[in-house]
C-alpha positions as CSV (number, residue, x, y, z in Angstrom):
1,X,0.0,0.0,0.0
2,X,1.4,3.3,-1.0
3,X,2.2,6.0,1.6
4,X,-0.4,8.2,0.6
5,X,-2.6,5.5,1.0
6,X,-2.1,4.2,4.6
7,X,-0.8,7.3,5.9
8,X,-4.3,9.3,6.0
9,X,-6.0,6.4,7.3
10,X,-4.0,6.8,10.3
11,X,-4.1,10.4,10.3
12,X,-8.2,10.9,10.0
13,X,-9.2,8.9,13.1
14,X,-6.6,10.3,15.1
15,X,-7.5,13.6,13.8
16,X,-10.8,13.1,14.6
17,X,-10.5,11.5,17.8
18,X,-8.3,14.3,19.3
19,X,-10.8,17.5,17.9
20,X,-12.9,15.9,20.6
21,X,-10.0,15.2,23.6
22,X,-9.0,18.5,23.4
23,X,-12.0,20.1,23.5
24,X,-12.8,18.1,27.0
25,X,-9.4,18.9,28.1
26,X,-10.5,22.4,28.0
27,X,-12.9,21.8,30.7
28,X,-9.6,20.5,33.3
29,X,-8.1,23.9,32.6
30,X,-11.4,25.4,33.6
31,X,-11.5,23.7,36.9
32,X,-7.8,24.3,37.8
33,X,-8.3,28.1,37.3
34,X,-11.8,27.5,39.4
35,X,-10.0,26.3,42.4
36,X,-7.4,28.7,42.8
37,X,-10.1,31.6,41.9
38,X,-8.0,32.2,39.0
39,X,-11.4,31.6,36.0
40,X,-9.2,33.9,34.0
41,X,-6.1,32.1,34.0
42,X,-8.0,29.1,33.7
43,X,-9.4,30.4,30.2
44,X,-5.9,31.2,29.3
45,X,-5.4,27.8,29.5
46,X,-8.1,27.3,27.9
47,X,-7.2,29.1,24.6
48,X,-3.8,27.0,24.5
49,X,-5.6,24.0,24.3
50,X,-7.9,25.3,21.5
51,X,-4.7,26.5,19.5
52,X,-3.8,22.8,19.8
53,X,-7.1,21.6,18.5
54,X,-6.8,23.6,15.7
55,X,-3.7,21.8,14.7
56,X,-6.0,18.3,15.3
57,X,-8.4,19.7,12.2
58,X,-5.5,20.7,10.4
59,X,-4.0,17.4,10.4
60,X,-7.7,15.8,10.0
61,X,-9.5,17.9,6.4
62,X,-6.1,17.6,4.9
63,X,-5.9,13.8,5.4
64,X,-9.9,13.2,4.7
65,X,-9.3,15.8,1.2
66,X,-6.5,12.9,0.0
67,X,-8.4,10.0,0.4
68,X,-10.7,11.5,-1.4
69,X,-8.3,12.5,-3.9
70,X,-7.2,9.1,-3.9
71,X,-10.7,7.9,-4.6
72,X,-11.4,6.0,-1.4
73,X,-15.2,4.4,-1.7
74,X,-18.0,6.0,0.7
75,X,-17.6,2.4,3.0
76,X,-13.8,3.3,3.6
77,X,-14.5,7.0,4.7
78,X,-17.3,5.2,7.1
79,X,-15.1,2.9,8.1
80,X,-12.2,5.5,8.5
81,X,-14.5,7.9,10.5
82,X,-16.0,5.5,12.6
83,X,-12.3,4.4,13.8
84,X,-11.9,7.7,14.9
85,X,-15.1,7.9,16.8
86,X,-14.1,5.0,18.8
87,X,-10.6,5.4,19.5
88,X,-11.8,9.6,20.5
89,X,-14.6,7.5,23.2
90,X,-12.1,5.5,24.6
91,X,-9.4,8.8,25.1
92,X,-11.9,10.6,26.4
93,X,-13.1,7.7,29.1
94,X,-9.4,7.7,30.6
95,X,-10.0,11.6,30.7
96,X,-13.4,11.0,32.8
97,X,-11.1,8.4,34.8
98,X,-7.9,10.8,35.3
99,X,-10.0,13.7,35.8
100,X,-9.1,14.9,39.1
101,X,-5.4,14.3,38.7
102,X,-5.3,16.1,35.5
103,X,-7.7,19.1,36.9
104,X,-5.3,19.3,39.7
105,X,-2.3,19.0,37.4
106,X,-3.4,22.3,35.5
107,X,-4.4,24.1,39.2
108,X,-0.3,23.4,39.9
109,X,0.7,24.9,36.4
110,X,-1.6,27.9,36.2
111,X,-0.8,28.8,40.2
112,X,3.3,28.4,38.5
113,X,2.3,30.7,35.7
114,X,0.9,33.4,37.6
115,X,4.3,33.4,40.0
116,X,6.9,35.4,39.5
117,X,9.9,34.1,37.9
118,X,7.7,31.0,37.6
119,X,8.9,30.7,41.4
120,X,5.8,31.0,43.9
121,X,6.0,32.7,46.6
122,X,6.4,31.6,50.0
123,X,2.4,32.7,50.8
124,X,1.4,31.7,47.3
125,X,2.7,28.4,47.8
126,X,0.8,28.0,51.3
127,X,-2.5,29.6,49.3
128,X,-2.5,27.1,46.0
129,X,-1.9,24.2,48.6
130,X,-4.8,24.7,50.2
131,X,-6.6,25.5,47.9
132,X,-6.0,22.1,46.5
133,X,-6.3,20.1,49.1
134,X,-10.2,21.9,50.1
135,X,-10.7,20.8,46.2
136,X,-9.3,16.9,47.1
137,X,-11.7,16.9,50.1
138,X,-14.8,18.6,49.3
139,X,-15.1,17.2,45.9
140,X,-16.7,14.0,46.0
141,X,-17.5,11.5,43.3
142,X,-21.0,11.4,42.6
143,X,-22.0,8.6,40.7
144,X,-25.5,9.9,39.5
145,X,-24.4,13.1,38.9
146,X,-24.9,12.5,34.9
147,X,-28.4,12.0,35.4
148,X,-28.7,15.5,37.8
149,X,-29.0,17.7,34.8
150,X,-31.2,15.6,32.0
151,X,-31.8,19.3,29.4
152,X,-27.7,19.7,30.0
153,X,-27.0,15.8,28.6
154,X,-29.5,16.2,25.7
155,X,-27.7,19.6,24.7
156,X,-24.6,18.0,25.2
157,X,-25.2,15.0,23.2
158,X,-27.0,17.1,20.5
159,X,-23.9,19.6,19.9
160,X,-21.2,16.8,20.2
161,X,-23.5,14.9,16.9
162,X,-23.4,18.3,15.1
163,X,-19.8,18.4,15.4
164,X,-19.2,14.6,14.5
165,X,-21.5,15.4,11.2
166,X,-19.3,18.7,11.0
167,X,-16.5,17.0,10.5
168,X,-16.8,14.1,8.8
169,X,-19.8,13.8,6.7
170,X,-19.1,16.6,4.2
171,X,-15.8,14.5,3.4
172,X,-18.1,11.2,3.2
173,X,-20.2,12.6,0.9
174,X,-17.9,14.2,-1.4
175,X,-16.3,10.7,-1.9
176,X,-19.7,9.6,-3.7
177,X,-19.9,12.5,-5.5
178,X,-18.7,12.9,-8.8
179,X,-19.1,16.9,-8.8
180,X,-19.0,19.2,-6.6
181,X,-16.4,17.6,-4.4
182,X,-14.9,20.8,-3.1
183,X,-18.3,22.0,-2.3
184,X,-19.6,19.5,-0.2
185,X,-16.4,19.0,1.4
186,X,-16.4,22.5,2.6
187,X,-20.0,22.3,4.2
188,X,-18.8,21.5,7.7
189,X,-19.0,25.2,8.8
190,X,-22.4,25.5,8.1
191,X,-23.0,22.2,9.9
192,X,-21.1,23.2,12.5
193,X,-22.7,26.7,13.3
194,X,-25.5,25.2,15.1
195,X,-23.7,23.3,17.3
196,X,-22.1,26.3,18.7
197,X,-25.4,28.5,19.1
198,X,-26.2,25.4,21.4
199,X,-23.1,25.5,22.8
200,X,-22.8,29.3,23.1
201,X,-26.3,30.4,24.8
202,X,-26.9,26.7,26.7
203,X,-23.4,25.2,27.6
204,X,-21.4,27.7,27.9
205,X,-23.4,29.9,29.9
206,X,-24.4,27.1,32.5
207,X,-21.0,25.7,33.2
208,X,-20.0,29.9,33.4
209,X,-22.1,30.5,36.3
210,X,-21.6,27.3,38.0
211,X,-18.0,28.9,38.1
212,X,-18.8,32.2,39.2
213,X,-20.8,30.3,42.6
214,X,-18.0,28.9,43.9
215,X,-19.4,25.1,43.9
216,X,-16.6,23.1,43.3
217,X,-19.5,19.8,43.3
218,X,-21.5,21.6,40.9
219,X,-18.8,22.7,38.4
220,X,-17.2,19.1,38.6
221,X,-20.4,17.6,37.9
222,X,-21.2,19.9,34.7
223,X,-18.1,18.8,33.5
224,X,-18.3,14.8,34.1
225,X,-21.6,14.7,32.2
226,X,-20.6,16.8,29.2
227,X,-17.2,14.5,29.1
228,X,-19.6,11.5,29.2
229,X,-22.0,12.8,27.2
230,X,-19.4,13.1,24.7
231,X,-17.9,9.3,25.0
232,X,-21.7,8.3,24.3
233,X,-22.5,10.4,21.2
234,X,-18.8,9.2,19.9
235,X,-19.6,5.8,20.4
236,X,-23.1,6.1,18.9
237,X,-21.5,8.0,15.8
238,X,-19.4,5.1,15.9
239,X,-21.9,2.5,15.4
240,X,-23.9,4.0,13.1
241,X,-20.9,5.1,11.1
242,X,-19.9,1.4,11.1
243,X,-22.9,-0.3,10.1
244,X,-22.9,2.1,6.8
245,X,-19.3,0.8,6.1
246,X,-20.2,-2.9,6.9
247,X,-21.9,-3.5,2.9
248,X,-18.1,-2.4,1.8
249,X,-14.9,-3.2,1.4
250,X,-11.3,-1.7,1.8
């Protein structure tokens, strides 16, 4: 199999899978600026993490656009897609599992990146300390938090479809289609824009003011169910997304 052949198949699913990992890893920064009071720094973070998403699409439409070039059937882009459905489910499950030690890992670099010198200071050291060890303690593990906020799991679920569909069926469908290709394959935008009106006015603005009330439970909880909201529309794109692959071939 030639290089251009192989080497986008492993590029879209990973691609694919890591649009979606970083965009829940945005939600650890979040909480690390949260528990030092620090929401600012915490979307600081925040934007990093975005500037490495944007790399993940860069690697992924270029990667898609070639097997289309190539001449890949519909069944392969599926199949292709549907890889990296799955493989973005299971990274972001050992996100859900890691999730305090990682939201505690970003509270240790923001408190470092507000310090001088990136040296804190004596009280600051005292302060972050604290700070994280009220977080370790007070925030428990609720296992039926993902059914506390049913409208938030349906918006959720609805937005992280759009942006599945976003990205990948434009390039699905422009592998069936004899003209047009560029066209279709540039519809993703416009599939994507209303996934992030959802995300914008419903989303956003709840896990905002569950910040801004200082409810460590609350805020931890908005972010477990959208990460698990997230590993269930991933794998359902990944089912459905496999059975339209299963009447091809590679």
């Amino acid at each position: 199999m030639h290089i251009l052949d192989w080497l986008p198949i492993l590029c879209v699913p990973l691609g694919f899978a890591f649009c979606f990992f970083l965009d829940s890893l945005t939600l650890c920064a979040r909480m690390g600026g949260f528990i030092l009071l620090k929401n600012a720094a915490g979307s600081y973070f925040t934007q990093i993490i975005l500037i490495a998403s944007r790399f993940a699409v860069v690697i992924l439409f270029p990667a898609a656009a070639l097997l289309v070039d190539r001449g890949s059937s519909t069944e392969l882009m599926y199949k292709v897609f549907s890889y990296g459905a799955i493989i973005g489910s299971i990274i972001l499950i050992v996100l859900y599992v890691l999730r305090f030690k990682i939201v505690i890992v970003f509270a240790k670099l923001i408190a470092t990146f507000l310090a001088d010198d990136t040296k804190l200071s004596e009280s600051g050291v005292v302060d972050s300390v604290k700070r994280i060890s009220r977080f370790k303690i007070h925030t428990k593990v609720r296992l039926n938090s993902f059914f506390l906020y049913p409208h938030l799991i349906i918006a959720a679920i609805v937005v992280t479809i759009i942006n599945g569909l976003g990205l990948s069926l434009p390039m699905i469908l422009s592998a069936s289609s004899e003209s047009y290709q560029t066209t279709i394959s540039h519809m993703g935008p416009i599939i994507n824009v209303f996934a992030t009106l959802i995300n914008i006015t419903y989303i956003e603005a709840k896990l905002t003011r569950s910040l801004e009330k200082n409810d460590s439970n609350a805020a931890m909880n908005i972010s477990e169910v959208l990460i698990l909201s997230r590993v269930f529309s991933l794998i359902l794109l990944g089912i459905v997304y496999s059975i339209l692959a299963s009447g091809g071939s590679w």
